[in-house]
C-alpha positions in Angstrom: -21.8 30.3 4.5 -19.2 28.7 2.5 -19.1 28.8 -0.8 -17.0 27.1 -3.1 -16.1 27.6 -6.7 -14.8 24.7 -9.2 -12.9 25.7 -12.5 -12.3 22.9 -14.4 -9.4 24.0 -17.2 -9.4 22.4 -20.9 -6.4 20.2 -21.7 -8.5 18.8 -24.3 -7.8 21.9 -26.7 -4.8 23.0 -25.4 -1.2 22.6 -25.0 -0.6 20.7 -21.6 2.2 23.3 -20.4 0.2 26.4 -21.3 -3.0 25.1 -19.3 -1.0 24.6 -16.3 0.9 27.6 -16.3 -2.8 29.8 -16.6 -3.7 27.1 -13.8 -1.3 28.2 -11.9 -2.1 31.8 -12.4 -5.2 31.1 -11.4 -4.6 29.3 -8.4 -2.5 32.2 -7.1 -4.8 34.5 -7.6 -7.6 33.1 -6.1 -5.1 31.9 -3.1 -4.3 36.0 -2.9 -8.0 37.0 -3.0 -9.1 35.1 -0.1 -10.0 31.5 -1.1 -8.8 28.5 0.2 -8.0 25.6 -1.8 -10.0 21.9 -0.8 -8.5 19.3 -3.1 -10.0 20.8 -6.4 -12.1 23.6 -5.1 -11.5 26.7 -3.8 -13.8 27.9 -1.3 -14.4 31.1 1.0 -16.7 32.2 3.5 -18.7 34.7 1.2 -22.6 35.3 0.2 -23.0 33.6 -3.2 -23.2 36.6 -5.2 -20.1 37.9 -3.2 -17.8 34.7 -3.9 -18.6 34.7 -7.5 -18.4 38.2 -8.1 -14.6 37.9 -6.3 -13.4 35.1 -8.3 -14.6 36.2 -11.5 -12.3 39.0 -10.1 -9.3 37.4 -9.9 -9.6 35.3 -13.0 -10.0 38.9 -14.3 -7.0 39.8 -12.6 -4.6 36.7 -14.2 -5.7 38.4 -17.7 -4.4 41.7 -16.6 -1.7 41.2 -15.1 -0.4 38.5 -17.9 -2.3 39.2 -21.0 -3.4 35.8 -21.0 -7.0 35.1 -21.9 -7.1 33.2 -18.8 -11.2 32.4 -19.3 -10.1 30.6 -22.9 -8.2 27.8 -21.4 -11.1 27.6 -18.9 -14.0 24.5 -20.2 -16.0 25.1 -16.1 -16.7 27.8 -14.0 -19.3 26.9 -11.6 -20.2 28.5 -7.8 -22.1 26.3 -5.5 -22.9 26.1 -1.9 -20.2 24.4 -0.3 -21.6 24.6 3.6 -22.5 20.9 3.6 -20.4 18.4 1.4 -20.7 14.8 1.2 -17.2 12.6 0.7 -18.0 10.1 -1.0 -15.0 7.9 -0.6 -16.7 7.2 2.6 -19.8 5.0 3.6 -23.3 6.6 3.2 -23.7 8.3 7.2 -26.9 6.2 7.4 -24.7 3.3 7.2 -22.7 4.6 10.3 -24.0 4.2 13.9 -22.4 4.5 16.8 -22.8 1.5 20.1 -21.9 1.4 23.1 -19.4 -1.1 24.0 -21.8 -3.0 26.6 -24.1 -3.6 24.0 -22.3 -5.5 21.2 -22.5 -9.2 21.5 -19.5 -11.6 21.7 -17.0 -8.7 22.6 -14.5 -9.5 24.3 -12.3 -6.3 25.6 -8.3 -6.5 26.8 -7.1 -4.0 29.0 -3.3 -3.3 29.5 -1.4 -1.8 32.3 1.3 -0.4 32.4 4.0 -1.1 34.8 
């Protein structure tokens, strides 16, 4: 199953450059502890309990291994199933259908040849 993780970090309350650099951290340390990254989630092929437990992990590890309170510059730290996601920059799937080329009125088809 795969199972993805958002973090969403808070530039609200915090210097810009100091969010990013723990951002960065982060990043890297979930990278190194098996995740990969899908625009602005990281997912892995983990049990639920598994991929949570893991990333808390490496969160745990930026702390660590910086002495940054990484999870203080964090605002979100969810887990979901990620087996099944639904872009939504494109049409609904109900809207889609697929025809075959005999059956769609007024077509007119062109067909080259190479010589």
């Amino acid at each position: 199953m795969r199972y993805g993780i958002a973090i969403a970090f808070d530039y609200e309350n915090h210097p810009y450059e100091t969010v990013r650099r723990v951002f960065t951290q982060v990043q890297a340390s979930m990278l190194r502890h098996g995740f990969r990254q899908d625009g602005r989630v990281f997912t892995i092929e983990l049990p639920a309990r598994e991929a949570c437990e893991l990333a808390r992990t490496a969160v745990g590890v930026v702390e660590a291994e910086n002495g940054t309170e990484a999870y203080g510059y964090i605002k979100e730290f969810y887990g979901f199933d990620f087996s099944d996601p639904i872009n939504l920059l494109l049409p609904p799937t109900e809207d889609i259908r697929v025809e075959e080329l005999g059956e769609i009125d007024d077509l007119e088809v062109i067909r080259f040849h190479r010589s």
